[in-house]
Chimera marker file (.cmm) of the C-alpha trace (Angstrom):
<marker_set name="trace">
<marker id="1" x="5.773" y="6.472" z="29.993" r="1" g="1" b="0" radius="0.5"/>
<marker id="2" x="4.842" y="7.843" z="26.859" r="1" g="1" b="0" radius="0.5"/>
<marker id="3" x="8.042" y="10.861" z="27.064" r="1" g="1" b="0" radius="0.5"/>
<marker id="4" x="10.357" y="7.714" z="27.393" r="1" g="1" b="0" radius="0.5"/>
<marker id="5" x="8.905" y="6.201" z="24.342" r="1" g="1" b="0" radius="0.5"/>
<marker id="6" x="9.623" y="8.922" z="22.241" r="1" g="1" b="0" radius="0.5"/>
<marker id="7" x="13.375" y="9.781" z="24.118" r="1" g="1" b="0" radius="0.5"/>
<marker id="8" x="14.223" y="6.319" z="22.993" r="1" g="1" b="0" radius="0.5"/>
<marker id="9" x="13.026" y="6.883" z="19.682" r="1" g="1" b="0" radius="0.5"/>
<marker id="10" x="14.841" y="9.693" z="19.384" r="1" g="1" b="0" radius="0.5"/>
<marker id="11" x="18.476" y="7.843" z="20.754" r="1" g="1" b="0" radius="0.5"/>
<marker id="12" x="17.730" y="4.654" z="19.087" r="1" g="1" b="0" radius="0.5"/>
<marker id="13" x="15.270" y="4.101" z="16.365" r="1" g="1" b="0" radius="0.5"/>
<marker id="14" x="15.387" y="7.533" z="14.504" r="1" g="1" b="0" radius="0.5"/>
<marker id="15" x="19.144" y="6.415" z="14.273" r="1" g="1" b="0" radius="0.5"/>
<marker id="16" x="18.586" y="2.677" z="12.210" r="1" g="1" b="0" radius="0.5"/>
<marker id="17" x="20.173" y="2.541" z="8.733" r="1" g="1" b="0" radius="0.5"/>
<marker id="18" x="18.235" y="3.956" z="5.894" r="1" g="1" b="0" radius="0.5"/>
<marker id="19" x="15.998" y="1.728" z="4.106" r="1" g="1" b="0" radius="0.5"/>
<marker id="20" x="17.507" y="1.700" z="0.832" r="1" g="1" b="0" radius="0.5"/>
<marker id="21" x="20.449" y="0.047" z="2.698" r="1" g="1" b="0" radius="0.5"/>
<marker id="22" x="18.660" y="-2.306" z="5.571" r="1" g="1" b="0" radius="0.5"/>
<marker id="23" x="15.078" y="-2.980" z="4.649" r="1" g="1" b="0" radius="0.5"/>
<marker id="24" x="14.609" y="-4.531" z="8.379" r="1" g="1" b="0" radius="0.5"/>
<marker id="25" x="15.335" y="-0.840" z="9.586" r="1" g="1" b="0" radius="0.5"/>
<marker id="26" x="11.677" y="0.239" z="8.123" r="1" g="1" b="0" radius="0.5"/>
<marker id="27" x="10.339" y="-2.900" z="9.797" r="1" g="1" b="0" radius="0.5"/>
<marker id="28" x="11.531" y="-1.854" z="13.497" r="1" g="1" b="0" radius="0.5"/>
<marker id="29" x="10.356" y="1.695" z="12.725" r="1" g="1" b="0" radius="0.5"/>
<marker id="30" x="6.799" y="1.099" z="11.606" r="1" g="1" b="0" radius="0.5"/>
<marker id="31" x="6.405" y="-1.502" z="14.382" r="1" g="1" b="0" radius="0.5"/>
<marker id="32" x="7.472" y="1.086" z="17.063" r="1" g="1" b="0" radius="0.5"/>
<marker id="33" x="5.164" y="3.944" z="15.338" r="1" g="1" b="0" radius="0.5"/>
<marker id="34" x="2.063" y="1.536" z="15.539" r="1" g="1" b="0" radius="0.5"/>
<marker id="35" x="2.435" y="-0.373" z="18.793" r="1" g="1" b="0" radius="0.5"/>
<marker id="36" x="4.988" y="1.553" z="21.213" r="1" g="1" b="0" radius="0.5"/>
<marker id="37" x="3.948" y="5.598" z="19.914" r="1" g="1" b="0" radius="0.5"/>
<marker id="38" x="0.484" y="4.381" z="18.634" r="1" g="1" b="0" radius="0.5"/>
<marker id="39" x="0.764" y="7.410" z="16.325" r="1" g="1" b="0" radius="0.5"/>
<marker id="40" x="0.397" y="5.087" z="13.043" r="1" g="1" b="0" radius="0.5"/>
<marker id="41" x="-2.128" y="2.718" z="11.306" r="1" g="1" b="0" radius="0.5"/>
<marker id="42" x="-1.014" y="-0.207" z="9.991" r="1" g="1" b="0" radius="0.5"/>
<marker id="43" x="-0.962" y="-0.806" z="6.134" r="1" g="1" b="0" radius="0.5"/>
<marker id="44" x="1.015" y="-2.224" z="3.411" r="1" g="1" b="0" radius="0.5"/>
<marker id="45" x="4.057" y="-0.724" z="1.509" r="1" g="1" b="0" radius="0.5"/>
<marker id="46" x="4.494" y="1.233" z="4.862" r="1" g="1" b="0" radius="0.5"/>
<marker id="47" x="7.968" y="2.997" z="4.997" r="1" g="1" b="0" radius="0.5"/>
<marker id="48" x="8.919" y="5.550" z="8.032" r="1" g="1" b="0" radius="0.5"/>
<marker id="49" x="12.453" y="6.549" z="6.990" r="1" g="1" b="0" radius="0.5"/>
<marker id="50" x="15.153" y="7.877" z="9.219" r="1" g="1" b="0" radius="0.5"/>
<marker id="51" x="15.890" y="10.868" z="11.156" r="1" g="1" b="0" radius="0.5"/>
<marker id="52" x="12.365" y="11.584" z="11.346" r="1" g="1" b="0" radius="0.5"/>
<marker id="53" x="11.437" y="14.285" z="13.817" r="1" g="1" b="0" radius="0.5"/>
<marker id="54" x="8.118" y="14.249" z="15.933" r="1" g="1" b="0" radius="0.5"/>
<marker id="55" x="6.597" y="15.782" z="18.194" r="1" g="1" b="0" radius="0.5"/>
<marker id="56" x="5.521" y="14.690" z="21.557" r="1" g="1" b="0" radius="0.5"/>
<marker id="57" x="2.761" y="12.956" z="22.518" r="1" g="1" b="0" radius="0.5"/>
<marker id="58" x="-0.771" y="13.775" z="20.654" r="1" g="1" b="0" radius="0.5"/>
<marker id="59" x="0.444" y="16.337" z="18.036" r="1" g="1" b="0" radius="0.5"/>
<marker id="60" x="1.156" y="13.503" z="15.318" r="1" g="1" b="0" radius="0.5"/>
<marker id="61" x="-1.006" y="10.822" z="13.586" r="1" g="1" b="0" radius="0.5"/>
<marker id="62" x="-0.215" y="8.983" z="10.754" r="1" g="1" b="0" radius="0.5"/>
<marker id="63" x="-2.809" y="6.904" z="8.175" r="1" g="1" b="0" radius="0.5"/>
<marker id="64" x="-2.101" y="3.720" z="6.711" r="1" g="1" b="0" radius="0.5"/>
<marker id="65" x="0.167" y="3.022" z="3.808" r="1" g="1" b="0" radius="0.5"/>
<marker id="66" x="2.587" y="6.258" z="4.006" r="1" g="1" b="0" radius="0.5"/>
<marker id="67" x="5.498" y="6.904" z="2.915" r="1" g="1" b="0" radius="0.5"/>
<marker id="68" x="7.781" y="9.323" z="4.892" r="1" g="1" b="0" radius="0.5"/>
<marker id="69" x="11.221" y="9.670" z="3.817" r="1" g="1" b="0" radius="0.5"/>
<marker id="70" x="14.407" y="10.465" z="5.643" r="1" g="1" b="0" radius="0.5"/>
<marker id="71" x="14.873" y="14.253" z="7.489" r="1" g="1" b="0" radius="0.5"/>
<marker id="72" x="11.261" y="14.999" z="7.654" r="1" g="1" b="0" radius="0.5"/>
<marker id="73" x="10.092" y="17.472" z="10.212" r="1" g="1" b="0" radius="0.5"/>
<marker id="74" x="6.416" y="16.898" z="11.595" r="1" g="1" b="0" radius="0.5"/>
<marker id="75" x="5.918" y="19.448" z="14.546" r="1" g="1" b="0" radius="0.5"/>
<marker id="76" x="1.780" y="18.949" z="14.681" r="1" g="1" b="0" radius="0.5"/>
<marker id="77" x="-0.034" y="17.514" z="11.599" r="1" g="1" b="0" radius="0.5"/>
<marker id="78" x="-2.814" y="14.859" z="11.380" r="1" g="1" b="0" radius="0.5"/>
<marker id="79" x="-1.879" y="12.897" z="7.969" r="1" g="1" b="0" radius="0.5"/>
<marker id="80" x="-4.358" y="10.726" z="6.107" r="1" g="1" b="0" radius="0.5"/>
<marker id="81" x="-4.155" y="7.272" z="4.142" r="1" g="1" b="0" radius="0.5"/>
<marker id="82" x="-1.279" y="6.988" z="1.308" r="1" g="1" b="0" radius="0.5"/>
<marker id="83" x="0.302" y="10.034" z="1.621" r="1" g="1" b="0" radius="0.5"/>
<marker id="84" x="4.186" y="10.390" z="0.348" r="1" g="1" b="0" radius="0.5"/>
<marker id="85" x="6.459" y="12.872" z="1.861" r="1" g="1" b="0" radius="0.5"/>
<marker id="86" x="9.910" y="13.249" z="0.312" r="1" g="1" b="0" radius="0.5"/>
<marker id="87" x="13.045" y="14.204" z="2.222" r="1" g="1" b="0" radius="0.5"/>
<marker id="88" x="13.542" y="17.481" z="4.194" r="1" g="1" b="0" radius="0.5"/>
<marker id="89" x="10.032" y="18.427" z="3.947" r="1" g="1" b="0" radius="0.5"/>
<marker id="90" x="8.810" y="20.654" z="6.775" r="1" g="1" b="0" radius="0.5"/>
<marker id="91" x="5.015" y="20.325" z="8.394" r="1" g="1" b="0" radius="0.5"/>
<marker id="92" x="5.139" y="23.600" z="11.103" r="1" g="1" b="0" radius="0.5"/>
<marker id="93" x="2.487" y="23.965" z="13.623" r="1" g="1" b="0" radius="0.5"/>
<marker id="94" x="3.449" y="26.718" z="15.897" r="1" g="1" b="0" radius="0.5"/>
<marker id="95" x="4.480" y="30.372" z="14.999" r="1" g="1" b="0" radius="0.5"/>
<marker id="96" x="5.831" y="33.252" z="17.062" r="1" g="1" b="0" radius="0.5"/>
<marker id="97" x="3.994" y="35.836" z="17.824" r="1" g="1" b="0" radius="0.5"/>
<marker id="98" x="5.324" y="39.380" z="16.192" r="1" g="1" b="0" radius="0.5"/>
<marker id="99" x="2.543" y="41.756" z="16.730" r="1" g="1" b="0" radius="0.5"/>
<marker id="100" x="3.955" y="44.213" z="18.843" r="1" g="1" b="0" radius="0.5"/>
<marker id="101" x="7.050" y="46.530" z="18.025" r="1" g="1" b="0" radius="0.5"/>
<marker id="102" x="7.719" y="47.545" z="21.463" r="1" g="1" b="0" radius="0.5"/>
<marker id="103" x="9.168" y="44.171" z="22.981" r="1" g="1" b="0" radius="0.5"/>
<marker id="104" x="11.739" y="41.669" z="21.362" r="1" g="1" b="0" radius="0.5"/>
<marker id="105" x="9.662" y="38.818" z="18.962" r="1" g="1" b="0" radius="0.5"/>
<marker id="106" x="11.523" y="36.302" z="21.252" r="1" g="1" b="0" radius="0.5"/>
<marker id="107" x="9.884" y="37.664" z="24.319" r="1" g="1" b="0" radius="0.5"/>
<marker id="108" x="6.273" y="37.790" z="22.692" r="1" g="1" b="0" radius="0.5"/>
<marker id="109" x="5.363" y="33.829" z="22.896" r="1" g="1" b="0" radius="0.5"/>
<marker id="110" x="3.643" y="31.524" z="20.511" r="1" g="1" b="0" radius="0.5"/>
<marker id="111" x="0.629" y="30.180" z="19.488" r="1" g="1" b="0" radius="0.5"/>
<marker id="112" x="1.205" y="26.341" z="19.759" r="1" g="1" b="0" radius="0.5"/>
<marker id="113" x="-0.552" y="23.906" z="18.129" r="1" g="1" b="0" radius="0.5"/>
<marker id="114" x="-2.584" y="24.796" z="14.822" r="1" g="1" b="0" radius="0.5"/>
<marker id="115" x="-1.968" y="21.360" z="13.290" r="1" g="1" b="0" radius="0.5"/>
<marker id="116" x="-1.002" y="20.730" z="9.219" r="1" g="1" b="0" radius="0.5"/>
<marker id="117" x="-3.960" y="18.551" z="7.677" r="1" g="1" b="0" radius="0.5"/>
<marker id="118" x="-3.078" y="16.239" z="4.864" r="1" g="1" b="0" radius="0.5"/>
<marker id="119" x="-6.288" y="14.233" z="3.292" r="1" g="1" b="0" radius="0.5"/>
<marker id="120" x="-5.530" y="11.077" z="1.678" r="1" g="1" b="0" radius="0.5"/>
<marker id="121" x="-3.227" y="10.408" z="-1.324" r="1" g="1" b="0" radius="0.5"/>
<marker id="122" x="-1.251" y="13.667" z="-1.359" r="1" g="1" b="0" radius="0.5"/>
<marker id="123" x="2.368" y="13.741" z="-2.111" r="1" g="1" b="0" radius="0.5"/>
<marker id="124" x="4.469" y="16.096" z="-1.145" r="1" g="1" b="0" radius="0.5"/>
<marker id="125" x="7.283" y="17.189" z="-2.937" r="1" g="1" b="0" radius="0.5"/>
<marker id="126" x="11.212" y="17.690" z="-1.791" r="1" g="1" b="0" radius="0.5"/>
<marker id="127" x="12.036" y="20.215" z="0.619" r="1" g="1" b="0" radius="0.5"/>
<marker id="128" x="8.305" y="21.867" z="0.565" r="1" g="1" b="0" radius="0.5"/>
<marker id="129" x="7.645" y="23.733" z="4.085" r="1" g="1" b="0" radius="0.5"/>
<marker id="130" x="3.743" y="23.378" z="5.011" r="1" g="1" b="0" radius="0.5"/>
<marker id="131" x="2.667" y="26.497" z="7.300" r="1" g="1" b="0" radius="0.5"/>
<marker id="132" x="0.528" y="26.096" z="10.563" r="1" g="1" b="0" radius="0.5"/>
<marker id="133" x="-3.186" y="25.191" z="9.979" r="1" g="1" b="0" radius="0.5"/>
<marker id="134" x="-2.947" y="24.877" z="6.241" r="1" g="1" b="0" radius="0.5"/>
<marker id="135" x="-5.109" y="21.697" z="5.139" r="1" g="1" b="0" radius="0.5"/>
<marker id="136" x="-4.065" y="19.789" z="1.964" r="1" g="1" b="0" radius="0.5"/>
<marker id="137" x="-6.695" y="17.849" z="0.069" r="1" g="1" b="0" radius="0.5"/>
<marker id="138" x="-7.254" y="14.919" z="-1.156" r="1" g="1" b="0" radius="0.5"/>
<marker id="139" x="-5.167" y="13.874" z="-4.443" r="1" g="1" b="0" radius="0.5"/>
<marker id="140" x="-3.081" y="16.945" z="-4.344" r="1" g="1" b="0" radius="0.5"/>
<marker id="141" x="0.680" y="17.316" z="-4.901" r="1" g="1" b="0" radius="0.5"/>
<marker id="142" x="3.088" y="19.634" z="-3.762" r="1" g="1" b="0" radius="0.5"/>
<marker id="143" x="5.949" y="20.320" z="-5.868" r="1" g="1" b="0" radius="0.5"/>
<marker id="144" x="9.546" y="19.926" z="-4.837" r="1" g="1" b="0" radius="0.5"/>
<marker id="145" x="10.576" y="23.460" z="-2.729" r="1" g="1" b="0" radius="0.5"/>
<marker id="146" x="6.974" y="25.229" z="-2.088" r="1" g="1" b="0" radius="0.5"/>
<marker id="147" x="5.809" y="26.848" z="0.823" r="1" g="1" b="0" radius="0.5"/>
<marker id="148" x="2.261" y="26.283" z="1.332" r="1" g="1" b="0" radius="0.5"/>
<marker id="149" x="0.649" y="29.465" z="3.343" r="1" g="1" b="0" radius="0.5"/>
<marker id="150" x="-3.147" y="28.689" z="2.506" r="1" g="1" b="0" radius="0.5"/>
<marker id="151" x="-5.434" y="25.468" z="2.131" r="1" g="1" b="0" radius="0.5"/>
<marker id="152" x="-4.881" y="23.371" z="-1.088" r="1" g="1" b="0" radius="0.5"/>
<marker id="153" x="-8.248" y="22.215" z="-2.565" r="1" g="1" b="0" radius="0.5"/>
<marker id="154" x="-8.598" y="18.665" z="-4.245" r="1" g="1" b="0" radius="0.5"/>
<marker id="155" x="-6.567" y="16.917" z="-6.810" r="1" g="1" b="0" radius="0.5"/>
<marker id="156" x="-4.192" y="20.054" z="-7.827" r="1" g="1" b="0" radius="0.5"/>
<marker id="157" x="-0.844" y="20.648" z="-8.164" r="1" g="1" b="0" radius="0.5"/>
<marker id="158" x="0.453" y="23.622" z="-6.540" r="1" g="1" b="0" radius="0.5"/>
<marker id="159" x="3.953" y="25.020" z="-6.558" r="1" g="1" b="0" radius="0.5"/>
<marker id="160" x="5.740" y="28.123" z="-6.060" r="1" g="1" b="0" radius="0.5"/>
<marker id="161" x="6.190" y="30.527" z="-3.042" r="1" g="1" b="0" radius="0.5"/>
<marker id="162" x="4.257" y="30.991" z="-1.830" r="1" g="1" b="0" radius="0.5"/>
<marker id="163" x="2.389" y="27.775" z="-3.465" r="1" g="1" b="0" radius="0.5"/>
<marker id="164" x="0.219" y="28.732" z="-6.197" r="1" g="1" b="0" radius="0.5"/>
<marker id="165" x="-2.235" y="26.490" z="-7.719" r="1" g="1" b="0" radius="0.5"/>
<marker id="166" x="-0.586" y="25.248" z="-11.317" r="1" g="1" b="0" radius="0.5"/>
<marker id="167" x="-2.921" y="22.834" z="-12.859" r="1" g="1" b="0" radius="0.5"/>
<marker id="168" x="-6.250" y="20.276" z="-11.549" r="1" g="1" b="0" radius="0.5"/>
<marker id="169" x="-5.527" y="16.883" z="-11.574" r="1" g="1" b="0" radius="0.5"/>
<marker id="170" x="-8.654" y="15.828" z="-13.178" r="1" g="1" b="0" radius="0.5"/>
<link id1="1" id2="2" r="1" g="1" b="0" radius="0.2"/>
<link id1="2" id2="3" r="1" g="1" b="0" radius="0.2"/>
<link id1="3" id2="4" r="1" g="1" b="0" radius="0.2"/>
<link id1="4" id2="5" r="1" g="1" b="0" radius="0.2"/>
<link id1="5" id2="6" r="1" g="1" b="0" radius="0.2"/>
<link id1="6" id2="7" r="1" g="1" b="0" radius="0.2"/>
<link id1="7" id2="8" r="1" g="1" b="0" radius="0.2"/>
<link id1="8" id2="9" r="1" g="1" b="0" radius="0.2"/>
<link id1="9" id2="10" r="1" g="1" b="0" radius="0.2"/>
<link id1="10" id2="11" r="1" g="1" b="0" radius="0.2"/>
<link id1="11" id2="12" r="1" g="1" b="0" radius="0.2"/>
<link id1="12" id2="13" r="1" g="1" b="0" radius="0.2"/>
<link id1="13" id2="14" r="1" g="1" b="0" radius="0.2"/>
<link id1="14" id2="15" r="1" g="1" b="0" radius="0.2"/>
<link id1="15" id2="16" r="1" g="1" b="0" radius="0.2"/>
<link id1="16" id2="17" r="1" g="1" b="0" radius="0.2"/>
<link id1="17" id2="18" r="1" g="1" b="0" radius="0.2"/>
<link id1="18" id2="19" r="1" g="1" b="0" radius="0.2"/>
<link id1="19" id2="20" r="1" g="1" b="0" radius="0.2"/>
<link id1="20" id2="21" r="1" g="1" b="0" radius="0.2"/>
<link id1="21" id2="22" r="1" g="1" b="0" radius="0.2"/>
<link id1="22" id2="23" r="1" g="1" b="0" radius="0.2"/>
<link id1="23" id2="24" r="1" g="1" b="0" radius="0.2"/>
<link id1="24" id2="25" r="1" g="1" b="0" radius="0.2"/>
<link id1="25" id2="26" r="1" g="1" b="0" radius="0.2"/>
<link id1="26" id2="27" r="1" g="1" b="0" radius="0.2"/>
<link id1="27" id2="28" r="1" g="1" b="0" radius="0.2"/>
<link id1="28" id2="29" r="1" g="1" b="0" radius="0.2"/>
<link id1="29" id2="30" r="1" g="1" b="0" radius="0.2"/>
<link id1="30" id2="31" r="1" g="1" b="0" radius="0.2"/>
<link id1="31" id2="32" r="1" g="1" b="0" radius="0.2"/>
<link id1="32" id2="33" r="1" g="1" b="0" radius="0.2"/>
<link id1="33" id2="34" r="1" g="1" b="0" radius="0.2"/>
<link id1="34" id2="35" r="1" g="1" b="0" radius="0.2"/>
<link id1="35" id2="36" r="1" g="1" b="0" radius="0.2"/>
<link id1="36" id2="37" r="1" g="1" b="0" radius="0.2"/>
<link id1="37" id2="38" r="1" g="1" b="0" radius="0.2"/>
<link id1="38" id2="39" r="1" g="1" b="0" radius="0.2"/>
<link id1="39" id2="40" r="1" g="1" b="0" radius="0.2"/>
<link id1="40" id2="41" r="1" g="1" b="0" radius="0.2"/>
<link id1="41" id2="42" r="1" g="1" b="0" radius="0.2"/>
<link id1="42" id2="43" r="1" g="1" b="0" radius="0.2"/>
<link id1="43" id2="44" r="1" g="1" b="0" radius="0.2"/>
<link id1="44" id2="45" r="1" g="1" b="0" radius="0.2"/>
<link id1="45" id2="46" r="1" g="1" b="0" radius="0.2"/>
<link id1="46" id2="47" r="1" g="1" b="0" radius="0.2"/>
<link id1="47" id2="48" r="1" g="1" b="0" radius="0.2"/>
<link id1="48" id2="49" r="1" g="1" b="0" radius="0.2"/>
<link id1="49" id2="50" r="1" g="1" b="0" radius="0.2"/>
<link id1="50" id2="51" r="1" g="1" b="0" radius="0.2"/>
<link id1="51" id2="52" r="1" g="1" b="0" radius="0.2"/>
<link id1="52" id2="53" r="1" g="1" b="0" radius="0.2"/>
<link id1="53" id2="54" r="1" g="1" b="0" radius="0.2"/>
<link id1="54" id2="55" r="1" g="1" b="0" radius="0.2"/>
<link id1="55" id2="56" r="1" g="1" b="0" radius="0.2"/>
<link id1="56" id2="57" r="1" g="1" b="0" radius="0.2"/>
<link id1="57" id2="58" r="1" g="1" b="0" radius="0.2"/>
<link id1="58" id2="59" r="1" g="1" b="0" radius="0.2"/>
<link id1="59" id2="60" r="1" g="1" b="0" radius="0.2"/>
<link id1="60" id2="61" r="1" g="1" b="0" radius="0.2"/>
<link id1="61" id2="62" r="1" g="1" b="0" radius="0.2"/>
<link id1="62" id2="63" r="1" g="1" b="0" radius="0.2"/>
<link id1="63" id2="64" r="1" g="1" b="0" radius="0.2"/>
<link id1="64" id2="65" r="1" g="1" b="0" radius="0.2"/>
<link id1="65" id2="66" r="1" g="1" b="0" radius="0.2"/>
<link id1="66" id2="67" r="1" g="1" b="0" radius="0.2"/>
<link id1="67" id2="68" r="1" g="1" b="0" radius="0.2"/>
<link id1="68" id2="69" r="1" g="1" b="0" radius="0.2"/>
<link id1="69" id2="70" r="1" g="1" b="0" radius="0.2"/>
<link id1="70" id2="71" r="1" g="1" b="0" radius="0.2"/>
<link id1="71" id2="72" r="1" g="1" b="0" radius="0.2"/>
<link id1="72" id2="73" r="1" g="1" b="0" radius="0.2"/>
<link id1="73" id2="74" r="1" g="1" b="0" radius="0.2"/>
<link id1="74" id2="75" r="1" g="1" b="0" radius="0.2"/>
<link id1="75" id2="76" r="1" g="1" b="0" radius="0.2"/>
<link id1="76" id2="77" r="1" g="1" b="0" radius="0.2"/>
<link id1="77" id2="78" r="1" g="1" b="0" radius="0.2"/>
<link id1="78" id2="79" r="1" g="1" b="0" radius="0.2"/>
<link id1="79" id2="80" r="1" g="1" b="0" radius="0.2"/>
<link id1="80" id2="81" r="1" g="1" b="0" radius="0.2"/>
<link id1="81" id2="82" r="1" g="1" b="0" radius="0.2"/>
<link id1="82" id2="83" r="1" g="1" b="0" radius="0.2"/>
<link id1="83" id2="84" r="1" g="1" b="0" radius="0.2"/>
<link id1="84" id2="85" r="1" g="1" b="0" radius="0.2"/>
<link id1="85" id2="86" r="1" g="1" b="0" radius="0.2"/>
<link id1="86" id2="87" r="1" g="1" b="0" radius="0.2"/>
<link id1="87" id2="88" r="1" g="1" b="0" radius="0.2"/>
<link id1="88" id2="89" r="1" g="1" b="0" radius="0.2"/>
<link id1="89" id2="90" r="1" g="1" b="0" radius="0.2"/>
<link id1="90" id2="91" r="1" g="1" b="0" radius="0.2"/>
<link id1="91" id2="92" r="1" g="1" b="0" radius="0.2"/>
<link id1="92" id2="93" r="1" g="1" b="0" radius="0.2"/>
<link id1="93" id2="94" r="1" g="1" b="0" radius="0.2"/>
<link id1="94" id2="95" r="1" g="1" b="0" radius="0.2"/>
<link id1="95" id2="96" r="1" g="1" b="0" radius="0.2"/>
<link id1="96" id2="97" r="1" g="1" b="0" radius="0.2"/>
<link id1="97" id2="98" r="1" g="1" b="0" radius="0.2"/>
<link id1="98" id2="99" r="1" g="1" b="0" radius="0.2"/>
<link id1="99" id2="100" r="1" g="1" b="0" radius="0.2"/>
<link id1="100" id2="101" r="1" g="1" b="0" radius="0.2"/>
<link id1="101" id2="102" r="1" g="1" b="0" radius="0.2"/>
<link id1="102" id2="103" r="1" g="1" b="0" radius="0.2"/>
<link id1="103" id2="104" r="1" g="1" b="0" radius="0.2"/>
<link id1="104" id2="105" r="1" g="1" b="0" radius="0.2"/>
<link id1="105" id2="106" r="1" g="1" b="0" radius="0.2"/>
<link id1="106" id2="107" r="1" g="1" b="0" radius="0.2"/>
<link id1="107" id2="108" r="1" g="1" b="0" radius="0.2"/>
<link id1="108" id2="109" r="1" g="1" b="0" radius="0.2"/>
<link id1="109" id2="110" r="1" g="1" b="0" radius="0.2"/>
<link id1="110" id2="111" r="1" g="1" b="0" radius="0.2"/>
<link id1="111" id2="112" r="1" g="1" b="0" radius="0.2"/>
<link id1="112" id2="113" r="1" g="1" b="0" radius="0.2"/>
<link id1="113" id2="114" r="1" g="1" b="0" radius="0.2"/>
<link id1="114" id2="115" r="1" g="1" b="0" radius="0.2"/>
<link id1="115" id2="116" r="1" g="1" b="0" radius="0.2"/>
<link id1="116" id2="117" r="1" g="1" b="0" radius="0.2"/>
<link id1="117" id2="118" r="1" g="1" b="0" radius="0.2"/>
<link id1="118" id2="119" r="1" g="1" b="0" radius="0.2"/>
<link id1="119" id2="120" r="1" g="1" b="0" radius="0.2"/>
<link id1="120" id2="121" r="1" g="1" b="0" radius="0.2"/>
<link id1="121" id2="122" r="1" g="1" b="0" radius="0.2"/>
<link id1="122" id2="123" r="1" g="1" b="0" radius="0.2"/>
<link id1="123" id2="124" r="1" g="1" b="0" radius="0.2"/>
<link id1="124" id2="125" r="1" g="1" b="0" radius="0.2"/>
<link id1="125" id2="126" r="1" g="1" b="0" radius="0.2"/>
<link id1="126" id2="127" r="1" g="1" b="0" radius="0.2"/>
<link id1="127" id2="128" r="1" g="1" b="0" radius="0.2"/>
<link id1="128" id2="129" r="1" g="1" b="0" radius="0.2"/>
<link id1="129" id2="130" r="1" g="1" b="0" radius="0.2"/>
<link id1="130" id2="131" r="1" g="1" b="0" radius="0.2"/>
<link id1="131" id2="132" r="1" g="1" b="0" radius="0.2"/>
<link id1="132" id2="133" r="1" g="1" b="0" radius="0.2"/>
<link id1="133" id2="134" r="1" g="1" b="0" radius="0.2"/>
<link id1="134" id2="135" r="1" g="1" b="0" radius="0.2"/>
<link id1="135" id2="136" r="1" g="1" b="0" radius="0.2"/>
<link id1="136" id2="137" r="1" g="1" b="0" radius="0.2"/>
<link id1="137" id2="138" r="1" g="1" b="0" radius="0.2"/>
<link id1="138" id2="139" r="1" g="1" b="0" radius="0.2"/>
<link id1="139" id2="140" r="1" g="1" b="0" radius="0.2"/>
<link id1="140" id2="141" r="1" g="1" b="0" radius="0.2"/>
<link id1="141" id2="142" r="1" g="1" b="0" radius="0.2"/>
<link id1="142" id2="143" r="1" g="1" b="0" radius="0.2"/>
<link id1="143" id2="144" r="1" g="1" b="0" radius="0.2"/>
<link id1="144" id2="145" r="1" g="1" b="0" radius="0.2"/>
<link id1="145" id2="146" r="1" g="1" b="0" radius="0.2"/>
<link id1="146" id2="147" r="1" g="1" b="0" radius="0.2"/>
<link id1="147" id2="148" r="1" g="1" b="0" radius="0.2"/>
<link id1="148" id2="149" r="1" g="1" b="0" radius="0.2"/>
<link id1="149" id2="150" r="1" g="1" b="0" radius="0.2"/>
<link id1="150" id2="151" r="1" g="1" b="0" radius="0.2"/>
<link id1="151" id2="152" r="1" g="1" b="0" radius="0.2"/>
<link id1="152" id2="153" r="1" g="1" b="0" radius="0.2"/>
<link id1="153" id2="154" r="1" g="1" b="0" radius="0.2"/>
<link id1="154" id2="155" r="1" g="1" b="0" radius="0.2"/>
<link id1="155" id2="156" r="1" g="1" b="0" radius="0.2"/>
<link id1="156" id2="157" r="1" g="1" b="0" radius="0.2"/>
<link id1="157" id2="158" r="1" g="1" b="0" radius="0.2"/>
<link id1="158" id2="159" r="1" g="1" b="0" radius="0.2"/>
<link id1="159" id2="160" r="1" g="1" b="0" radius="0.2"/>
<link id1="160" id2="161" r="1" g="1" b="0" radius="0.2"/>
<link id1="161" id2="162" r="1" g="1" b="0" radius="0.2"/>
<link id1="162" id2="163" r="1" g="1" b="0" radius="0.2"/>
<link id1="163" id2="164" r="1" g="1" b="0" radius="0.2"/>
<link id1="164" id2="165" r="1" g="1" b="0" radius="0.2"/>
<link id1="165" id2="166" r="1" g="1" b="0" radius="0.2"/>
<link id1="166" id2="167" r="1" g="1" b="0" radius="0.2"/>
<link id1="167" id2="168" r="1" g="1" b="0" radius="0.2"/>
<link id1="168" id2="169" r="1" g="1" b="0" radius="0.2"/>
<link id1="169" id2="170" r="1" g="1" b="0" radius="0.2"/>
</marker_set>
């Protein structure tokens, strides 16, 4: 049951209008996230934008009060209270494995599964790419374009690539 929830998320309700055009679009999308995919809390100022991918069954969870913005790619990641995520940001949970020489990458398998943690109140900036396992904490920001390889510590602003801290928020 739960695969059919998320195929008919993926032909129907990834696919309502933005919702700087139809606000009742980020209504039917945060209603399906809490009650149908139970992979949200419910909170207020809630937005789950369009063309939002994610991934199957128990490799997503979502706090209260986000904001996720349209073209977002969530492959594993466990995401606290009042986090914003701008467009075309990537949260990657699985890698291929590249160890050996001697045999194509391709053939060589994955490890699946080391999840993205984002503490509450983080926002993360435009286009940023978050690597497997990486936790973000609390009050941080990622800038616009970074690629996060390593954990982020409270309130700081990191940037770069890879992401370097650039200042502490307190």
């Amino acid at each position: 049951m739960k695969k059919l929830s998320y195929f008919f998320y993926y032909i129907f309700i990834t696919y309502l209008p933005n919702y700087r055009y139809v606000k009742f679009s980020n209504t039917i999308r945060v209603w399906y996230m809490i009650h149908v995919l139970k992979i949200m809390k419910k909170g207020d100022n809630t937005r789950f934008e369009d063309h939002i991918y994610i991934s199957g069954p128990g490799r997503v969870t979502i706090g209260k009060s986000c904001q996720i913005n349209e073209r977002v790619f969530i492959q594993g990641a466990v995401i606290g209270d009042y986090v914003m995520i701008a467009p075309y940001v990537s949260l990657i949970a699985n890698m291929h494995n590249f160890e050996r020489t001697d045999i194509p990458m391709v053939k060589q398998g994955k490890v699946v599964g080391n999840k993205v943690i984002i503490e509450d109140d983080v926002w993360i900036g435009r286009n940023a790419i978050v690597m497997p396992g990486v936790r973000i904490g609390k009050g941080s920001i990622i800038a616009a374009g970074s690629v996060v390889t390593k954990d982020v510590p409270e309130y700081v602003i990191v940037g770069g690539t890879p992401a370097k801290i650039i200042k502490s928020r307190k």
